[in-house]
N, C-alpha and C positions, 0 to 999 in steps of 0.2 A: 712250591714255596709255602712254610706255615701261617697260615694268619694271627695276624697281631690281634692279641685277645687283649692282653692289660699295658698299658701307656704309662708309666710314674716317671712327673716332669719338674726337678728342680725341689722336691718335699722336704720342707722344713718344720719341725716343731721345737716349741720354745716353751720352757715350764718356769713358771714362777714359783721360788718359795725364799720365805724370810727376805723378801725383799730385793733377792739378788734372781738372775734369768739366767738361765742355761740353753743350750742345744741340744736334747737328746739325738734329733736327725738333722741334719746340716745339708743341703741341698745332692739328696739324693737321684737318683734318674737308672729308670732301667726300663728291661719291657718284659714280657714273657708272653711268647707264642703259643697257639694253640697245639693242644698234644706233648707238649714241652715240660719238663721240671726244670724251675731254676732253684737254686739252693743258695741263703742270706747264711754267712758263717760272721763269726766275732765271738769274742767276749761277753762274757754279761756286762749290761752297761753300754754296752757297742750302737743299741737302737734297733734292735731286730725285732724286738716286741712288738718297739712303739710303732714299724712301718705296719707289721699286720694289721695293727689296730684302726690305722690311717686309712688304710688300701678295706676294713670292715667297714670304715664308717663306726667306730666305736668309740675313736678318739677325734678330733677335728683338726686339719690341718692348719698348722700358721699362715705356710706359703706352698706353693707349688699346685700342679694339678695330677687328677689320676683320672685315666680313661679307661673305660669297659667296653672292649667293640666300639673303637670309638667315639666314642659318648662321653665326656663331661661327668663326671658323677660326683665329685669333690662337693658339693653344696648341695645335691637334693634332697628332697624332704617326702614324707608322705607316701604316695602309691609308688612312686618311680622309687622310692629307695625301698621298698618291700619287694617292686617288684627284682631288684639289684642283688638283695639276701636269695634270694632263688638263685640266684647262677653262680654267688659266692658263698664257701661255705667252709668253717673252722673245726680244726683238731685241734684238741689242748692236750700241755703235757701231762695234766694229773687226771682221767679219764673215770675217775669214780666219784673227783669233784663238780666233773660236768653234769652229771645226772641227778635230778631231785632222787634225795635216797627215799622217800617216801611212795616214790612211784616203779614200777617195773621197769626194766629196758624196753620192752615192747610198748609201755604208754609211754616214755619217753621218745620212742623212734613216731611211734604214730601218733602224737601230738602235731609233729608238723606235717605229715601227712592228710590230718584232717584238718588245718589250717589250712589246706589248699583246698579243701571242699570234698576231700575223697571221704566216705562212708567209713563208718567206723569197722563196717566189716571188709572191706574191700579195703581197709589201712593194717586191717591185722592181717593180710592175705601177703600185703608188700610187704612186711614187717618183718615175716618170717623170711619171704625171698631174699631181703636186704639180708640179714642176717647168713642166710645159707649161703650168700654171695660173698659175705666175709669171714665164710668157713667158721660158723657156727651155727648147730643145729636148731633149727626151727625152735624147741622148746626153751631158748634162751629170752625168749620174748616174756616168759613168767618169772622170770629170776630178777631178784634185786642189786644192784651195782654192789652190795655187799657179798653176797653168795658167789661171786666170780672171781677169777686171779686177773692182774693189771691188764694182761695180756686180751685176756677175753674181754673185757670192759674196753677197752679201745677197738678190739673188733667190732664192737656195736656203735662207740661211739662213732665210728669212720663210718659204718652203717645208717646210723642218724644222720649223718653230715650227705651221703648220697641219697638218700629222700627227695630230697626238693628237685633234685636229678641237676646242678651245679655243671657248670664247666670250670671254674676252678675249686681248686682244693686247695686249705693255708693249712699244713700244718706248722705248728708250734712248738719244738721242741718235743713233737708226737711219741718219741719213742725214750728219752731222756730216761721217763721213770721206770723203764721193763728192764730186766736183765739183759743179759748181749741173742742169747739165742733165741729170745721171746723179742729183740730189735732185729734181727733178722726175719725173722716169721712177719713180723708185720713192713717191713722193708718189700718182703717177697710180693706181699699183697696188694702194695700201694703200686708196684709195678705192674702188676697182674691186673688192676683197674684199670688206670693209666694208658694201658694197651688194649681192652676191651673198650674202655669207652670213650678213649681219646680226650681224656681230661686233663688238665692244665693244670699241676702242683706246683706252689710256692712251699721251697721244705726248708724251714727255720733250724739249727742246730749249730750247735758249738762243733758238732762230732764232723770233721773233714774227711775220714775213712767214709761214712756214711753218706756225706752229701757225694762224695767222688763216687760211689757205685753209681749211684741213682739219678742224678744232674745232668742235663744237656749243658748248663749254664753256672755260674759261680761266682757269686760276689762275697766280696769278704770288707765287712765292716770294723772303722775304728774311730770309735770317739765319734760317732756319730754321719762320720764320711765313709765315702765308700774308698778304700785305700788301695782294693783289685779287683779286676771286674774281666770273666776269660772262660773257657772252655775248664772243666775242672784238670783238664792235664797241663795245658799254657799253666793257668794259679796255682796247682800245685807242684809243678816239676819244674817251671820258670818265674817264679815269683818276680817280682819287679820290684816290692815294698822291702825295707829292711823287715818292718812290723808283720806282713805277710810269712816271711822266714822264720820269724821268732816264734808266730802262731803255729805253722806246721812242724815246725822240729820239737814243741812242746807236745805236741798230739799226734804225729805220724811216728 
């Protein structure tokens, strides 16, 4: 049996503006075991963002709780949530906007690398590995987020984000800005990780073809709730939601 790596119990958030509050997340609940991909589908607007942001510590919850290996992490501060960024860690959809353009991918991946105290030579040694491991070559550690196609810039980026050597992984609409066969290519790889180092992806996307390759698990967001929650064959071939129907006959 997998071990339960992340806990999300009951998460709510509530935005204020002009006076009037809303609920982008509505008491959400889910879990994701270790070695496992679950995949959060919906609409823009749906709240898929706001949980990653929740589940980062990037955004602060209203209500509910989130556990890491059992742990409480919903309110830490300080060393325990540094040490937290180490075991979680983010793919964004625009992958040339994640990187200081002033800096190379290579000082980008091995900045956090020597955040952890590794030598700046012994961080360009992993630099290049991280890299080679997401099938580009070594000399892409000199190039700038501009010199590369989207494709390859998120190869590093997913590079960066394994550094810290994480057991989960959020991507975010990871693959959104690539073409379909450069969403593939990097689909192949997240699997190819996933299976070598038994890491634990949370995969954000509208795209339900794509979360159904790659998903143990499947929730589909609406308005903020979670409207189905299932193996990705139960959610997409037994839908239970009207609104779940409506989302896959628009996309399958």
């Amino acid at each position: 049996m997998s071990e339960l790596l992340l806990e999300v119990q009951h998460l709510k958030k509530t935005f204020r503006t002009a006076g009037k509050s809303w609920n982008a997340v509505d008491d959400v609940s889910f879990t994701l075991k270790k070695g496992n991909v679950l995949g959060i589908a919906g609409e823009s607007g749906s709240g898929k963002s706001t949980i990653a942001k929740m589940i980062t510590r990037l955004t602060e919850t209203t209500e509910g709780t989130i556990y890491f290996a059992g742990k409480d992490i919903t309110k830490i501060r300080g060393k325990e949530l540094r040490e937290y960024y180490r075991n979680i860690q983010m793919v964004f959809q625009m992958p040339k906007d994640s990187f200081d353009p002033r800096q190379t991918l290579g000082d980008g991946i091995g900045e956090g690398l020597r955040n952890l105290g590794i030598s700046r030579r012994e961080a360009g040694k992993k630099t290049e590995q991280l890299l080679e491991k997401c099938g580009l070559d070594a000399s892409f550690a000199k190039k700038y987020p501009h010199e590369t196609s989207g494709g390859e810039c998120q190869r590093a980026a997913i590079a960066r984000a394994l550094a810290a050597g994480p057991q989960i992984l959020i991507c975010d609409e990871a693959t959104s800005a690539l073409d379909v066969t450069v969403q593939k290519q990097i689909l192949m790889l997240l699997k190819e990780i996933k299976e070598k180092n038994q890491l634990s992806i949370l995969m954000i996307s509208h795209d339900l073809a794509l979360l159904q390759e790659l998903c143990d698990e499947l929730l589909v967001l609406h308005e903020g709730k979670v409207a189905e929650a299932g193996t990705p064959e139960e959610v997409i071939w037994h839908p239970k939601q009207e609104y779940t129907k409506r989302l896959i006959e628009s996309v399958l």
